[in-house]
C-alpha positions as CSV (number, residue, x, y, z in Angstrom):
1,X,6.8,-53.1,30.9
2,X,6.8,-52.3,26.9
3,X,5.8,-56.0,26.1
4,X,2.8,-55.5,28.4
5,X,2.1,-52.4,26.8
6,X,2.5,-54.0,23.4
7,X,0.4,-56.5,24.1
8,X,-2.6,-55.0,25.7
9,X,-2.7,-52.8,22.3
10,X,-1.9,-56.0,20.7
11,X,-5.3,-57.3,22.4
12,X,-7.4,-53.8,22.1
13,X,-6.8,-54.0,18.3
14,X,-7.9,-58.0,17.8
15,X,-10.9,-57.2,19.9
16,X,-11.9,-54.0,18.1
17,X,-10.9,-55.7,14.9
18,X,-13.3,-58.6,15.1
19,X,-16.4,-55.8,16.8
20,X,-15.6,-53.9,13.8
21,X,-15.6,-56.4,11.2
22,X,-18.8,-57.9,12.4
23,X,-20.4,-54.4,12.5
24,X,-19.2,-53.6,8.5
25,X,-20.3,-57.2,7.5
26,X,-23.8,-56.6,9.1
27,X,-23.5,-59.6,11.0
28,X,-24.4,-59.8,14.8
29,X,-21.7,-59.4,17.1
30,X,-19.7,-63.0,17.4
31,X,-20.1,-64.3,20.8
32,X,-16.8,-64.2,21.8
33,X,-17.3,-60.4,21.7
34,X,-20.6,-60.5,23.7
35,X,-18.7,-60.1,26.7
36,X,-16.6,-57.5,25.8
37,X,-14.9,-56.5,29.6
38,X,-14.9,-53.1,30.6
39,X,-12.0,-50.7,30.1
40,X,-10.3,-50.3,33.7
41,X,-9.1,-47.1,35.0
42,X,-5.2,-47.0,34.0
43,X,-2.9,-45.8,37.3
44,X,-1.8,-42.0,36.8
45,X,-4.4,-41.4,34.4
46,X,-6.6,-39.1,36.6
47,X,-3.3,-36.8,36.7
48,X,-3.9,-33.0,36.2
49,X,-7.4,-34.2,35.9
50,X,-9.5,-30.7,35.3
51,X,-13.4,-31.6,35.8
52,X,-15.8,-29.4,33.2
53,X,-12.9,-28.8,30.9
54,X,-14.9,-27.0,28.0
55,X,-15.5,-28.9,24.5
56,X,-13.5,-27.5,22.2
57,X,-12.8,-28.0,18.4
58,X,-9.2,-28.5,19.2
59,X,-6.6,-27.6,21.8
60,X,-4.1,-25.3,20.8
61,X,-2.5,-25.0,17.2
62,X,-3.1,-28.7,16.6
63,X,-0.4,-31.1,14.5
64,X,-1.1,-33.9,16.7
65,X,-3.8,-36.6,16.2
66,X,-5.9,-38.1,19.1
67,X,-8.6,-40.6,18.4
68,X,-10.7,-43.5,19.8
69,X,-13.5,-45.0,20.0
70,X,-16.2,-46.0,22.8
71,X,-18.1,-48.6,23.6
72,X,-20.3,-50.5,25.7
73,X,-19.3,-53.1,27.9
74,X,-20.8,-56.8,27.1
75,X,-22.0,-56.3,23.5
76,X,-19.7,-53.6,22.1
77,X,-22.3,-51.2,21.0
78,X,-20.9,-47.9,19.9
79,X,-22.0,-45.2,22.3
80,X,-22.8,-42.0,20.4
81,X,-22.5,-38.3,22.5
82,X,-20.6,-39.7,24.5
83,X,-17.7,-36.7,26.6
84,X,-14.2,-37.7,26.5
85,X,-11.8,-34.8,27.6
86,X,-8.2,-34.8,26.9
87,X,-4.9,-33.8,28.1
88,X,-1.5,-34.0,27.8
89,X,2.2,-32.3,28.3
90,X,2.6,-30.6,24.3
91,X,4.9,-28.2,22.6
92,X,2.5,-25.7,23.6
93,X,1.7,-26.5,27.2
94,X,1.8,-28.6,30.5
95,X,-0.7,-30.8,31.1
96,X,-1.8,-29.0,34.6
97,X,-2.5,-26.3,32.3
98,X,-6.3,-25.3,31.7
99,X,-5.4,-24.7,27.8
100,X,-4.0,-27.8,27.4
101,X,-7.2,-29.5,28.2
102,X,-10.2,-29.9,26.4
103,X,-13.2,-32.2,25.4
104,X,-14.2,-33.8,22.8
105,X,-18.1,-35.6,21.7
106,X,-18.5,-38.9,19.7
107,X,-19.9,-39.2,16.4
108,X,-22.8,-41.4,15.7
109,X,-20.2,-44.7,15.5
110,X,-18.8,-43.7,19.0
111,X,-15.8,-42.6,17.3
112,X,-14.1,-39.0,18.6
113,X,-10.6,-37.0,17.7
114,X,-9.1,-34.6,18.7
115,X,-6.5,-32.4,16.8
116,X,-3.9,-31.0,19.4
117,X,-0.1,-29.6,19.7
118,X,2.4,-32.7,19.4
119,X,2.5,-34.4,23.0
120,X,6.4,-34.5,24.0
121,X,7.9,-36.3,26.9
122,X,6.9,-35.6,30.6
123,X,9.2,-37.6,33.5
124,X,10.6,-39.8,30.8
125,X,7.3,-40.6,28.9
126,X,5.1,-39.3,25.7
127,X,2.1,-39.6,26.9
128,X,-1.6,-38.4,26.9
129,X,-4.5,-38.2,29.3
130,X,-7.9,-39.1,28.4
131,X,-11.0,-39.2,30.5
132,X,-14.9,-40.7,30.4
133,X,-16.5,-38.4,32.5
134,X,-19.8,-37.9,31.5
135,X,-21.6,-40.2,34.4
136,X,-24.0,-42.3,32.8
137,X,-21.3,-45.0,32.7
138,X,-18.3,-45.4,35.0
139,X,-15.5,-43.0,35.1
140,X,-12.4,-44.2,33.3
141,X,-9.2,-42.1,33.5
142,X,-6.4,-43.4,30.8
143,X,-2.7,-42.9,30.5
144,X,-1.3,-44.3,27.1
145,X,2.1,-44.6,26.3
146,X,3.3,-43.3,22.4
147,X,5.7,-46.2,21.2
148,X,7.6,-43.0,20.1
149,X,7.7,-39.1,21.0
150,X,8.4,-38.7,17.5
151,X,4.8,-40.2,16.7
152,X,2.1,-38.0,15.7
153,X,-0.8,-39.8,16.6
154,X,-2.2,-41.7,19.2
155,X,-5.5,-44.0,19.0
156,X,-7.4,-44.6,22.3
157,X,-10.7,-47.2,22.8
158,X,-12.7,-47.4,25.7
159,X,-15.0,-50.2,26.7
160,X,-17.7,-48.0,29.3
161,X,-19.8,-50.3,32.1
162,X,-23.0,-48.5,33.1
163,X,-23.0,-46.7,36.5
């Protein structure tokens, strides 16, 4: 399971990589990012889900750095305004609690973070919750894995297909 894991980041940072490089370089997207696939909805993700949690400027006392980036499906385009909400089990809170959940915007790259108490293990794992939810693409609830619970940050993309 953690070579899978490693490996799908492993994949997620070549592909953002060369959409990124392309983009600083001014150059057009390469074609073998033209059909950049969709992110799919990761099992357990939707967990403790908590629809209309409120954008905030950070949940709790912060110390703990979540970030990402979103994008469109087929040519990588950033999206811009787009919602993400996050959640996760912290040193503050569980994640089925309302203030450990909150929402974040992207900037004008499709880039958002979100400063929040330091996620900590919940059955076994360090993990976080993150959610598209804003319905002009399809929902995608994720569940990432920290390679450590002694790591304090965790990067996130998602790739959004059109509703």
């Amino acid at each position: 399971m953690s070579s899978l894991i490693q490996t799908r980041r492993r994949l997620l940072g070549l592909v953002g990589g060369t959409v990124g490089a392309a983009a600083l370089g001014g150059l057009s997207v390469p074609a073998s990012a033209a059909g950049l696939a969709p992110t799919p909805t990761m099992r357990g993700g939707a967990n403790n889900y908590r629809p209309g949690a409120p954008v905030v400027d950070r949940i709790g006392g912060g110390g703990f750095l979540m970030t990402g980036t979103v994008r469109r499906a087929g040519d990588g385009a950033p999206l811009p305004g787009q919602r993400i909400q996050i959640w996760a089990h912290t040193t503050e809170g569980h994640e089925r609690d309302p203030e450990s959940h909150g929402a974040t915007l992207t900037d004008d790259e499709g880039r958002f973070t979100m400063d929040m108490p330091q996620i900590v293990p919940a059955f076994g794992q360090a993990h976080g919750h993150l959610a598209y939810d804003s319905g002009d693409f399809q929902t995608v609830f994720l569940r990432p894995v920290m390679s450590s619970p002694r790591d304090t940050t965790l990067h996130v993309d998602f790739v959004l297909q059109p509703a």
